[in-house]
OpenMM code with the backbone's topology and positions (N, CA, C; nanometers):
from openmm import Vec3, app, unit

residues = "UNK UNK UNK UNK UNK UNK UNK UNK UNK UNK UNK UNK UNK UNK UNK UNK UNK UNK UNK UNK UNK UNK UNK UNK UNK UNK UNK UNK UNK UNK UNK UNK UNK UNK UNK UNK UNK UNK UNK UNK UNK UNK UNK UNK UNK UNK UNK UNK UNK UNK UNK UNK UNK UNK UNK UNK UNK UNK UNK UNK UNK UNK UNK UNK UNK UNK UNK UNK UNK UNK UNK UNK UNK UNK UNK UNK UNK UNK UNK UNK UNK UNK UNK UNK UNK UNK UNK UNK UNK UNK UNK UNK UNK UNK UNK UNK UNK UNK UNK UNK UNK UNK UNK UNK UNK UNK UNK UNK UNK UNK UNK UNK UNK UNK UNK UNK UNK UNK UNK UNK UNK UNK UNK UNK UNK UNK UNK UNK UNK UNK UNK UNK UNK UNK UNK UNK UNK UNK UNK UNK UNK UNK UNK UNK UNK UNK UNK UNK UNK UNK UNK UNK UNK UNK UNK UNK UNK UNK UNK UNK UNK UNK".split()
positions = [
    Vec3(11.9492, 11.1057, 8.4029),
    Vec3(11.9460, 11.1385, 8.5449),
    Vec3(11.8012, 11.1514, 8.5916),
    Vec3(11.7510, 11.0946, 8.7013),
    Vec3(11.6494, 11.0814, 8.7571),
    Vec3(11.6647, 11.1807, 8.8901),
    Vec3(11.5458, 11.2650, 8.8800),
    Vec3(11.4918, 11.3523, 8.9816),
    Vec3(11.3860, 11.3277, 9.0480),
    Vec3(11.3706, 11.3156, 9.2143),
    Vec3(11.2643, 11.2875, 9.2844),
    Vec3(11.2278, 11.4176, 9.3455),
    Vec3(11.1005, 11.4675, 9.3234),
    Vec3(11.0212, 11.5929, 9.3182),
    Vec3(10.8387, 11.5686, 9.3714),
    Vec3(10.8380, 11.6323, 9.4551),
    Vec3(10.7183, 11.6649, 9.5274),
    Vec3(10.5748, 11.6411, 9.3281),
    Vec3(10.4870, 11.5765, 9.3350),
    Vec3(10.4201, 11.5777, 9.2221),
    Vec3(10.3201, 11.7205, 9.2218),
    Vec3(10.3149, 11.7784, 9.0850),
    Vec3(10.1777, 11.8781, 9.0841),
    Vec3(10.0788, 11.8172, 8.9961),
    Vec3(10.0063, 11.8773, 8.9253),
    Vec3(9.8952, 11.8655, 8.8841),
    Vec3(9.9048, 11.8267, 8.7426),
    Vec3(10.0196, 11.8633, 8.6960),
    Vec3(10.0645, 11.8522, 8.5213),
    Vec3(10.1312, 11.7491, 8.5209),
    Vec3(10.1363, 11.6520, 8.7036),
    Vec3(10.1956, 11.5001, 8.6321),
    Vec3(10.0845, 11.4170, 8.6459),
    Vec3(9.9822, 11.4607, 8.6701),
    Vec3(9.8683, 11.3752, 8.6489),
    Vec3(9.8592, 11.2776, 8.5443),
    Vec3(9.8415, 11.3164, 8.4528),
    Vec3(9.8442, 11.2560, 8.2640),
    Vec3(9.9249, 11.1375, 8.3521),
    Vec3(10.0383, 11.1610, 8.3770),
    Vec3(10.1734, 11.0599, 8.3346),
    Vec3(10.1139, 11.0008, 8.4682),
    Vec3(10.0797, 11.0182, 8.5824),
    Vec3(10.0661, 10.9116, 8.6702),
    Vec3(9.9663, 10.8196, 8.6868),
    Vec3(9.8329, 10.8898, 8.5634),
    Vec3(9.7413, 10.8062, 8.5709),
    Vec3(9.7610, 10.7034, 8.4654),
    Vec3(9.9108, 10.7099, 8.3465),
    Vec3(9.9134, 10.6497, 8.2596),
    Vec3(10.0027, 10.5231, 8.3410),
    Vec3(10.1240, 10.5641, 8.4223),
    Vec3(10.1632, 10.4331, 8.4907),
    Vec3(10.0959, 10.4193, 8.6141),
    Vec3(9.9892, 10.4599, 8.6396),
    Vec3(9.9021, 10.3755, 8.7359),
    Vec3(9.8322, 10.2682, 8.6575),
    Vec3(9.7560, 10.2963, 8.5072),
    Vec3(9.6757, 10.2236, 8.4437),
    Vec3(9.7757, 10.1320, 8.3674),
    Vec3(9.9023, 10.1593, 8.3639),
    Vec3(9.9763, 10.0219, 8.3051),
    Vec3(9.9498, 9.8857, 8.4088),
    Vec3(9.9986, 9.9898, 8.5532),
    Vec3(10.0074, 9.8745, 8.6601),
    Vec3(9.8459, 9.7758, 8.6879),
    Vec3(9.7293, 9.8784, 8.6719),
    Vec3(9.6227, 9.7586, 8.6299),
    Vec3(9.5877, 9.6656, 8.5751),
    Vec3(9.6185, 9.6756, 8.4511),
    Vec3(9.6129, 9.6334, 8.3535),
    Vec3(9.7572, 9.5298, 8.2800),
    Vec3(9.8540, 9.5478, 8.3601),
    Vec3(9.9527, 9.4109, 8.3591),
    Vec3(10.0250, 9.3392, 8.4782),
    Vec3(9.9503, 9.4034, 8.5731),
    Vec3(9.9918, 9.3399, 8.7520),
    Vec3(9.9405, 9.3191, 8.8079),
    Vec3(9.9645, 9.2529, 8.8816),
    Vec3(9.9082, 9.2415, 9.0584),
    Vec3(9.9505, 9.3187, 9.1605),
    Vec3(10.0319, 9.4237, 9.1598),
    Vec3(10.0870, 9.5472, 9.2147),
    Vec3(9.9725, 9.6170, 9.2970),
    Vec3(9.8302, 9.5926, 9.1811),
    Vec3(9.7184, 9.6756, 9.2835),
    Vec3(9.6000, 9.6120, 9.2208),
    Vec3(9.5046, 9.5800, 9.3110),
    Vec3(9.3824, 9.5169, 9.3226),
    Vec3(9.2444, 9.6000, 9.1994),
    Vec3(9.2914, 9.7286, 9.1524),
    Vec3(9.2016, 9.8054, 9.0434),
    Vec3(9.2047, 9.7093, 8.9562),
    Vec3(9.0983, 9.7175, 8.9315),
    Vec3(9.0547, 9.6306, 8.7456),
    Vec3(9.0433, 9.6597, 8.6689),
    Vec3(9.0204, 9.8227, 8.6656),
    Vec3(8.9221, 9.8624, 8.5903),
    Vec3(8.9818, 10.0486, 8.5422),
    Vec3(9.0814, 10.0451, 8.4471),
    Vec3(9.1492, 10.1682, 8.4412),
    Vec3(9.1141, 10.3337, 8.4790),
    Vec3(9.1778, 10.3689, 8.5444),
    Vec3(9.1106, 10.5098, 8.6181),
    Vec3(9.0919, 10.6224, 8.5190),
    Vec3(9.0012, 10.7058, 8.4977),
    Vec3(9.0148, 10.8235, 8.4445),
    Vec3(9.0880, 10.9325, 8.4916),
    Vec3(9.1326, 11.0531, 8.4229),
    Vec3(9.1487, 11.1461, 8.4996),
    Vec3(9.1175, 11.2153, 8.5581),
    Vec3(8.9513, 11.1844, 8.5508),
    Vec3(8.8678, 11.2984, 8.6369),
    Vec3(8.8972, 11.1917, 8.7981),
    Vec3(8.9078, 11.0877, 8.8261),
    Vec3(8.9146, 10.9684, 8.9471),
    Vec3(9.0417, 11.0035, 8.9669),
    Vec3(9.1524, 11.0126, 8.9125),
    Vec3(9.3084, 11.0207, 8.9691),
    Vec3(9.2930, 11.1775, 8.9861),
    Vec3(9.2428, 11.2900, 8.9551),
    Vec3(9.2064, 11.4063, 9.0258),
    Vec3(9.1412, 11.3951, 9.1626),
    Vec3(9.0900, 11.3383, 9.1936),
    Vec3(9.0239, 11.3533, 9.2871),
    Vec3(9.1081, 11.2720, 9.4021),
    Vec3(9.1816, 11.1840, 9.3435),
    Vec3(9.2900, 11.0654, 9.4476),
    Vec3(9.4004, 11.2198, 9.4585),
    Vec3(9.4359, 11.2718, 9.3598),
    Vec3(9.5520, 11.3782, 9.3742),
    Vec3(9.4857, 11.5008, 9.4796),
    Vec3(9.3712, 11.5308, 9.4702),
    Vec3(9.3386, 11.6330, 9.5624),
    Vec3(9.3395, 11.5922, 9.7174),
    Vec3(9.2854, 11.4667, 9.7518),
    Vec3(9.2995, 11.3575, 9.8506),
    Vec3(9.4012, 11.3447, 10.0006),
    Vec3(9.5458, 11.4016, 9.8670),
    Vec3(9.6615, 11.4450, 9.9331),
    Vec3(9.6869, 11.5641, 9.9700),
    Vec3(9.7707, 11.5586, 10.0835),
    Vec3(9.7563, 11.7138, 10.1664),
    Vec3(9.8857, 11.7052, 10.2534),
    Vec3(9.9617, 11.7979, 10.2601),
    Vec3(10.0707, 11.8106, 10.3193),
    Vec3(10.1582, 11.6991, 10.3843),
    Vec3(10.0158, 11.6112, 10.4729),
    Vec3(10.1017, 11.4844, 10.5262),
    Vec3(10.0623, 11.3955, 10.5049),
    Vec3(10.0178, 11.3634, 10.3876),
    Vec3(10.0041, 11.2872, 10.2784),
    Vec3(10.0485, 11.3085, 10.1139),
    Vec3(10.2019, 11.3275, 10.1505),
    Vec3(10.2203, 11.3389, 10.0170),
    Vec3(10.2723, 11.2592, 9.8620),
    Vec3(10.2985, 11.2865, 9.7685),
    Vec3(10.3160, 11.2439, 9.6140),
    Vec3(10.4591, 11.2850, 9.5709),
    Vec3(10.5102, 11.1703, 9.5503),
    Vec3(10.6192, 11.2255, 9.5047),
    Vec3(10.6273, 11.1562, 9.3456),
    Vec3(10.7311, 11.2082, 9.2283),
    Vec3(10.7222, 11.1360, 9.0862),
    Vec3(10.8880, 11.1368, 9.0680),
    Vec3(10.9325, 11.0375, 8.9787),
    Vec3(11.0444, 11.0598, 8.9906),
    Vec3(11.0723, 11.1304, 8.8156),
    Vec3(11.1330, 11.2359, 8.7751),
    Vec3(11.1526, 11.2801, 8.6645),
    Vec3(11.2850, 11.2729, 8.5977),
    Vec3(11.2528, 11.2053, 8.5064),
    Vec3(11.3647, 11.1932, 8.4312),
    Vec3(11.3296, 11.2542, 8.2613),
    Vec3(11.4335, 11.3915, 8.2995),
    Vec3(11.4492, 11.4819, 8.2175),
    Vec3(11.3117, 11.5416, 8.1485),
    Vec3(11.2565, 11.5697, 8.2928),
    Vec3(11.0745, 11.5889, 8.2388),
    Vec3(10.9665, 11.4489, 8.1587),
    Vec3(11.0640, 11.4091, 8.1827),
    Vec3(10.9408, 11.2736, 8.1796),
    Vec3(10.9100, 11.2164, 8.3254),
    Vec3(10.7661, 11.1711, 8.3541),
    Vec3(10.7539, 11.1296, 8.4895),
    Vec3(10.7595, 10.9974, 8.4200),
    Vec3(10.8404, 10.8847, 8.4862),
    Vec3(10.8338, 10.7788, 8.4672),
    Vec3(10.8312, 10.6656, 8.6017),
    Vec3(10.7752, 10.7423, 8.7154),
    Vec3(10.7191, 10.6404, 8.8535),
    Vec3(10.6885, 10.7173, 8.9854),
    Vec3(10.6282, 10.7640, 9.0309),
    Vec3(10.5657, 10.7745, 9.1759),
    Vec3(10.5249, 10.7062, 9.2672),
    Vec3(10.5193, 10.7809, 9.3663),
    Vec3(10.5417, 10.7099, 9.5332),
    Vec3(10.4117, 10.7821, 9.5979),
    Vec3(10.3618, 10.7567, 9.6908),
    Vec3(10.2587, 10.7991, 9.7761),
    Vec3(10.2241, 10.7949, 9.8775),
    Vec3(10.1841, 10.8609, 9.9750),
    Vec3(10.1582, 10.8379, 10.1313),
    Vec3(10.0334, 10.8624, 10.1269),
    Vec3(9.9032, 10.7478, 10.1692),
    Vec3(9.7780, 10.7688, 10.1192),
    Vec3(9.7476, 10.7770, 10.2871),
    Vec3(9.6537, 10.8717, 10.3371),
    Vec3(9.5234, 10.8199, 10.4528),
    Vec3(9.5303, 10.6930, 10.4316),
    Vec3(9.5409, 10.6158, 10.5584),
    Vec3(9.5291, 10.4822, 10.5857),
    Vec3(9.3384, 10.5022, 10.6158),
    Vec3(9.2829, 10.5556, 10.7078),
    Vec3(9.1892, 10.5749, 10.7337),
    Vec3(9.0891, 10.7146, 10.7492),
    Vec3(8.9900, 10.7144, 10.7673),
    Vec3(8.9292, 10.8762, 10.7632),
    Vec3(8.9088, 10.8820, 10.9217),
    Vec3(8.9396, 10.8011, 10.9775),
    Vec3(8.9222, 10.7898, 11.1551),
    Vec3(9.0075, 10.8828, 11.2010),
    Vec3(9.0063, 10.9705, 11.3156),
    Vec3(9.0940, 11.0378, 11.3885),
    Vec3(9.1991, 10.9800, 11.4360),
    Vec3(9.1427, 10.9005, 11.4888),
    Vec3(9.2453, 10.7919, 11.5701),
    Vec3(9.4291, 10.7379, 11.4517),
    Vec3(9.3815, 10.7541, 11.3385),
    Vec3(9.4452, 10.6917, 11.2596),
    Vec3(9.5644, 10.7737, 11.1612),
    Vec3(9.5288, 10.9498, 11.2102),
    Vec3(9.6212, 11.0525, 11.1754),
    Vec3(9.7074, 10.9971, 11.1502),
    Vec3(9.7834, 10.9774, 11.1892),
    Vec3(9.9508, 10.9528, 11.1667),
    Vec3(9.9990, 10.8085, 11.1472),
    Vec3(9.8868, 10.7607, 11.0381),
    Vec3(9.9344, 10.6306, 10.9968),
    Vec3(9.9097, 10.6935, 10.8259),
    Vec3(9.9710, 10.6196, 10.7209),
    Vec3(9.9713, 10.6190, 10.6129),
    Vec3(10.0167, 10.4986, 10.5146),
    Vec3(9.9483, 10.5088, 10.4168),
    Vec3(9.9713, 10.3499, 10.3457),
    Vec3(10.0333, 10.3910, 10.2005),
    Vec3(10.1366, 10.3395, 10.2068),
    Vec3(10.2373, 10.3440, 10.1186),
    Vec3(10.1957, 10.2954, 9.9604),
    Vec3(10.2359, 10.3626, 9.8992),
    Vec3(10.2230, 10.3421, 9.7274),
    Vec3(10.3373, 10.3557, 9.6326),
    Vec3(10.3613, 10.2415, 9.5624),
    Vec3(10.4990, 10.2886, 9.4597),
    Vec3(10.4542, 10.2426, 9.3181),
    Vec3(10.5230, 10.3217, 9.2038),
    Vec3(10.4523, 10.2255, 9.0857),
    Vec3(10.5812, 10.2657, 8.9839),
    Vec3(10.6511, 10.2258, 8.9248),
    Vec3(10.7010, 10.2817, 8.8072),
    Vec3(10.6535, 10.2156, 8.6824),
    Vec3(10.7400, 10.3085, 8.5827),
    Vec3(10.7110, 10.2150, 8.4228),
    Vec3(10.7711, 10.1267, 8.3941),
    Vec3(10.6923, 10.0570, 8.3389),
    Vec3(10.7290, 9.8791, 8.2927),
    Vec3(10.9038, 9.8964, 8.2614),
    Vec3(10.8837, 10.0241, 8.1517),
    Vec3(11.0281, 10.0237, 8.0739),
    Vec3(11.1301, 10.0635, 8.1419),
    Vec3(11.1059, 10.1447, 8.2650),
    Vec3(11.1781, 10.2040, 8.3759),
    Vec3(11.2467, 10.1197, 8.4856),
    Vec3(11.2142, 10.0119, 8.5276),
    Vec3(11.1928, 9.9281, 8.6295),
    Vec3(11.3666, 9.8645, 8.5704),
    Vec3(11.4141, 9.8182, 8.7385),
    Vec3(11.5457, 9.7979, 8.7408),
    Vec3(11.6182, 9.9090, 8.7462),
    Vec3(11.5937, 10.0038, 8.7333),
    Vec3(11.7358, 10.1045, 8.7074),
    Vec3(11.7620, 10.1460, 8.8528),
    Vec3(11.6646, 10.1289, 8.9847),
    Vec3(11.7108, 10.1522, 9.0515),
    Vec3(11.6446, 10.2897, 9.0863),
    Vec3(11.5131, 10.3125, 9.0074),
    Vec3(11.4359, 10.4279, 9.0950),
    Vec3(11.3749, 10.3886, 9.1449),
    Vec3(11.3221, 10.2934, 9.1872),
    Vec3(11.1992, 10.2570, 9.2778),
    Vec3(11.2542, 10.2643, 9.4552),
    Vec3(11.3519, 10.2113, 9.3826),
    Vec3(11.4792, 10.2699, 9.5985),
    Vec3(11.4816, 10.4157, 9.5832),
    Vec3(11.4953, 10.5039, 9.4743),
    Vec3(11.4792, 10.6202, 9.5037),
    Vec3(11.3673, 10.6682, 9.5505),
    Vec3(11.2329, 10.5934, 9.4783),
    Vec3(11.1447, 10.7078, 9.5324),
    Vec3(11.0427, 10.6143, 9.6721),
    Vec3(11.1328, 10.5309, 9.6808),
    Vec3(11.1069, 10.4597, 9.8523),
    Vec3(11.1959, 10.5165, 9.9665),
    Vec3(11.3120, 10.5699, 9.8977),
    Vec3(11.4164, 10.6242, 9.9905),
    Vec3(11.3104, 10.7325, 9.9955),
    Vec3(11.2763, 10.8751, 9.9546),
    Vec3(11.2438, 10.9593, 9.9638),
    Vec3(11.1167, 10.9614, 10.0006),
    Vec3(10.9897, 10.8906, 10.0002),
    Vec3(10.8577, 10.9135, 10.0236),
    Vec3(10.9103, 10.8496, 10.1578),
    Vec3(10.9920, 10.7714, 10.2467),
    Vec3(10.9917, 10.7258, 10.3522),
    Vec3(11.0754, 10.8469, 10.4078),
    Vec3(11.0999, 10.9034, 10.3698),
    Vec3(11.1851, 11.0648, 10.4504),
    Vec3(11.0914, 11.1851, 10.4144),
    Vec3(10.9896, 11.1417, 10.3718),
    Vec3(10.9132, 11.2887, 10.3165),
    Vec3(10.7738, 11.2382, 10.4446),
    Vec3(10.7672, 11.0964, 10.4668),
    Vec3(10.6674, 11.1030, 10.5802),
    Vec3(10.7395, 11.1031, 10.7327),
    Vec3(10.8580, 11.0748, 10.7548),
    Vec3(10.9043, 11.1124, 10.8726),
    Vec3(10.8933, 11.2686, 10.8607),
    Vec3(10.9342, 11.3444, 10.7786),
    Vec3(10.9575, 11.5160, 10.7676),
    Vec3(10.7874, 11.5636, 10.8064),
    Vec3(10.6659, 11.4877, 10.7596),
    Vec3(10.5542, 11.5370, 10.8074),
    Vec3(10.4939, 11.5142, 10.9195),
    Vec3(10.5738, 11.4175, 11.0207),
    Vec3(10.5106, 11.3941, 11.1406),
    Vec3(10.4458, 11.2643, 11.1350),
    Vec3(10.4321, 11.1507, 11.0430),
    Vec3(10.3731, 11.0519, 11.0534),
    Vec3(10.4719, 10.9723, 11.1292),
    Vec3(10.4025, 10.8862, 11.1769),
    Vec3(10.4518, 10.7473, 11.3052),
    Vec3(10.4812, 10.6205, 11.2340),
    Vec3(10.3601, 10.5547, 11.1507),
    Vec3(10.3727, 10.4656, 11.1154),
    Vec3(10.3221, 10.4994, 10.9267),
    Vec3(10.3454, 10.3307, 10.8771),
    Vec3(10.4013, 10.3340, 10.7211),
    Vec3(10.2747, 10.2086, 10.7358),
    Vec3(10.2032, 10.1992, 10.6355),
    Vec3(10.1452, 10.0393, 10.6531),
    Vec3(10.1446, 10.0133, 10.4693),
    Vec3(10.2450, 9.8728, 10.4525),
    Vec3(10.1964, 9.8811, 10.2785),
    Vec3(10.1616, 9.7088, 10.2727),
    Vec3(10.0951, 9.7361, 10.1694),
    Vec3(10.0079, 9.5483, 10.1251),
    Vec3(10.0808, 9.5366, 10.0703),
    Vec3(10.1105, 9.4278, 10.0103),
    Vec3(10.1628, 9.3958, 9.8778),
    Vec3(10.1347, 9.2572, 9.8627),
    Vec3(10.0807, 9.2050, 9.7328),
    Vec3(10.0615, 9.0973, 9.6831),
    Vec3(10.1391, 8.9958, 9.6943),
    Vec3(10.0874, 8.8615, 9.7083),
    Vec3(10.1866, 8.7385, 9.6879),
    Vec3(10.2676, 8.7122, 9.6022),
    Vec3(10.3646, 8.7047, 9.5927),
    Vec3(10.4634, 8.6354, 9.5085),
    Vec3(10.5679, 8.7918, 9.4491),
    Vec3(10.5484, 8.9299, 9.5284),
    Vec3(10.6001, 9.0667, 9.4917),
    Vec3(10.7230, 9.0378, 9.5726),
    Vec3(10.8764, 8.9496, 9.5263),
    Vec3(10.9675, 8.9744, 9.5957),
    Vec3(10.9898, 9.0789, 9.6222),
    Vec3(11.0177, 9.1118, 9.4932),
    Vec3(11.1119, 9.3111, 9.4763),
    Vec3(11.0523, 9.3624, 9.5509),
    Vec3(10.9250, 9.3596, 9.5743),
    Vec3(10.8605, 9.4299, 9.6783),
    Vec3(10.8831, 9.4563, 9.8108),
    Vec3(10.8549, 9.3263, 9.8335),
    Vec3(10.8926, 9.3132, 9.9725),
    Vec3(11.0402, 9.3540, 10.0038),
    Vec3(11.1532, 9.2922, 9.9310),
    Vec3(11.2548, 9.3317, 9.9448),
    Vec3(11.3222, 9.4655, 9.9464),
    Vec3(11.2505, 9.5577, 9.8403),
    Vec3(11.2310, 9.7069, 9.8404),
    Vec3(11.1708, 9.7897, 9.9947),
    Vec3(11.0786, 9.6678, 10.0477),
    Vec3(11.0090, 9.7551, 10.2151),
    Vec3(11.0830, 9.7723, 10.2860),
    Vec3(11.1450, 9.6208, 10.3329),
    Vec3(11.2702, 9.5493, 10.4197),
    Vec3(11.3864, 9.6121, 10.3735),
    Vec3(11.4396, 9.7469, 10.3349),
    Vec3(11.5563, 9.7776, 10.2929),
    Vec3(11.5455, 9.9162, 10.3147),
    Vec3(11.4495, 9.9301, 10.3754),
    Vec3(11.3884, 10.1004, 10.4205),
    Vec3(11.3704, 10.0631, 10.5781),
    Vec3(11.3446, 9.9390, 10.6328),
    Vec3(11.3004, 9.9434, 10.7763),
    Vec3(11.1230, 9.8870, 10.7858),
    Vec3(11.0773, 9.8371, 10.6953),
    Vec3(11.0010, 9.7758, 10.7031),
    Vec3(11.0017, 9.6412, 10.7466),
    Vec3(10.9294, 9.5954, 10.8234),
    Vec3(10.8739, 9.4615, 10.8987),
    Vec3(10.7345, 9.3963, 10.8502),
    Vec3(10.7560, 9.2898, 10.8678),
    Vec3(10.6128, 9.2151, 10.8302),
    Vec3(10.5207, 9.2003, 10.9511),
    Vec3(10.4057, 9.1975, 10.9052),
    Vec3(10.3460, 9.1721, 11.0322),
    Vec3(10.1824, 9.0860, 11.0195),
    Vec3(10.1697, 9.0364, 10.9026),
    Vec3(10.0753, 8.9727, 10.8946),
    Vec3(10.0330, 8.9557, 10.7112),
    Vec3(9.9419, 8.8205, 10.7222),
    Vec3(9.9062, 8.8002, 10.5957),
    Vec3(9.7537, 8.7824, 10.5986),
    Vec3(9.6889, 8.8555, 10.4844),
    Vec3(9.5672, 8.8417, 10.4762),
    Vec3(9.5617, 8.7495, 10.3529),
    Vec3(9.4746, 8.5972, 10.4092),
    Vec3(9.5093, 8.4832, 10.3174),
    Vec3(9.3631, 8.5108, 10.1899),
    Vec3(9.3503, 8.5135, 10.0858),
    Vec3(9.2622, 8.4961, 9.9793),
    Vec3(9.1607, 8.6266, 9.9552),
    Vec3(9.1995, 8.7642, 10.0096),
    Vec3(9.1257, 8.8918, 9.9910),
    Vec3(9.1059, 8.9109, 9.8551),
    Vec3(9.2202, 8.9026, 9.7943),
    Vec3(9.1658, 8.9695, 9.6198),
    Vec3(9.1474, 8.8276, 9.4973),
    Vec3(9.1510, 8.8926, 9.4400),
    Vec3(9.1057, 8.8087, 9.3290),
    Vec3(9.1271, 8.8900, 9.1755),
    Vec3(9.2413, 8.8269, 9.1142),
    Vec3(9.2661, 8.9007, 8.9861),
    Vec3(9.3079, 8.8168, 8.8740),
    Vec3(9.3103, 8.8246, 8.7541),
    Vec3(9.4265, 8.7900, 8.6426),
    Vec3(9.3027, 8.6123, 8.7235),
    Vec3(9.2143, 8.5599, 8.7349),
    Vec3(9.1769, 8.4251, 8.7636),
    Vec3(9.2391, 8.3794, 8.8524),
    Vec3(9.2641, 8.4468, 8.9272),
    Vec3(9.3063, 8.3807, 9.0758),
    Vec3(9.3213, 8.4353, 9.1955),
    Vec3(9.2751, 8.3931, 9.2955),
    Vec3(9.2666, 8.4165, 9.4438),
    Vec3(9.3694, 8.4605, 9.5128),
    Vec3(9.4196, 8.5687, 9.5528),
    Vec3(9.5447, 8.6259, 9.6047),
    Vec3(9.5677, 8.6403, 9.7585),
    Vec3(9.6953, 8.5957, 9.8175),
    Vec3(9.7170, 8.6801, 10.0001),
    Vec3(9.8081, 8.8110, 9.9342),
    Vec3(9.7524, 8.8854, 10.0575),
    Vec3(9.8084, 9.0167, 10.0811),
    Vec3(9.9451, 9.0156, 10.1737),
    Vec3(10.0460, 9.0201, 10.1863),
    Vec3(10.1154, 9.0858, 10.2753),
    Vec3(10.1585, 9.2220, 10.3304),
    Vec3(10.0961, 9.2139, 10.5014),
    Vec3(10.1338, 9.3477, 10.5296),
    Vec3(10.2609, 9.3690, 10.5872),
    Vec3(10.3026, 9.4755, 10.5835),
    Vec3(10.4226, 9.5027, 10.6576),
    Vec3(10.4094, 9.6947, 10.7128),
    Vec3(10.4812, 9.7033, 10.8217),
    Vec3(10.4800, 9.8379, 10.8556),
    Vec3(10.5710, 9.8672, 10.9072),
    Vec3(10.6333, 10.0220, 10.8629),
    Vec3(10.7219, 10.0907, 10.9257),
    Vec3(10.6780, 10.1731, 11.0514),
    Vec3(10.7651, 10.1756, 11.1491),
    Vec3(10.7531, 10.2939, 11.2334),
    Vec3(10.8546, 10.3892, 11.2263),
    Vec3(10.7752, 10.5512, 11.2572),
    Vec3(10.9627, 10.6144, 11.2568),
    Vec3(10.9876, 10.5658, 11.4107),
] * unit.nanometer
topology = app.Topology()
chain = topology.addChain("A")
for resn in residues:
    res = topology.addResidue(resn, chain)
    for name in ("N", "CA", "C"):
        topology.addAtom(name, app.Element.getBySymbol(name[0]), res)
């Protein structure tokens, strides 16, 4: 049984370990270069009430988190946030990643945010299909921004509004 729970500080370990899987065997996220924990401390402090972390636990193991990051440090841009999901390689399919998209998309309506903005790489069906199943829309492609794994990548954006 899988539990979706607000993250503290003692799931750090585990989120910087499936954040650094997702570097290091995806295109999920543009990092190259595996994070420490003193760097995923400082991304965890980052977050603040309406920007929050959620992990999904199964039976005290964290095995995937969700995130509502500052889109920007601009005023203007309060109540936008950019979406983050990651689970474990070995985890994937069972059907938590709709959990903890169902819930980080009801944990930023509950804080007052407006809009959702998430990238996601070329060729990320599940992805996309995972946005579009919450109320996400597309709304543009940024053609050749990254560059990973030897090759030149588009971004797709898409955004929710509540």
């Amino acid at each position: 049984m899988v539990i979706i729970r607000h993250a503290t500080k003692n799931d750090l370990d585990s989120i910087t370990g499936i954040y650094n899987e997702a570097i290091l065997k995806t295109i999920a996220t543009f990092d190259t270069k595996i994070k420490s924990l003193e760097e995923q401390n400082k991304w965890f402090k980052d977050h603040g009430l309406k920007n929050p972390i959620l992990v999904a636990d199964k039976i005290g193991l964290v095995v995937g988190f969700a995130s509502l990051s500052k889109y920007s440090t601009r005023c203007a841009y309060s109540d936008t946030a950019e979406i983050s999901l990651y689970v474990k390689e070995d985890h994937q399919k069972l059907g938590i990643g709709k959990k903890l998209m169902q819930s980080i998309i009801k944990e930023g309506n509950n804080v007052g945010l407006h809009a959702v903005i998430a990238r996601i790489t070329e060729g990320n069906e599940k992805s996309v299909y995972l946005h579009k199943s919450v109320g996400f829309k597309h709304i543009g492609i940024m053609k050749e921004v990254g560059y990973k794994f030897g090759k030149r990548l588009d971004v797709y954006l898409m955004q929710k509004i509540y």
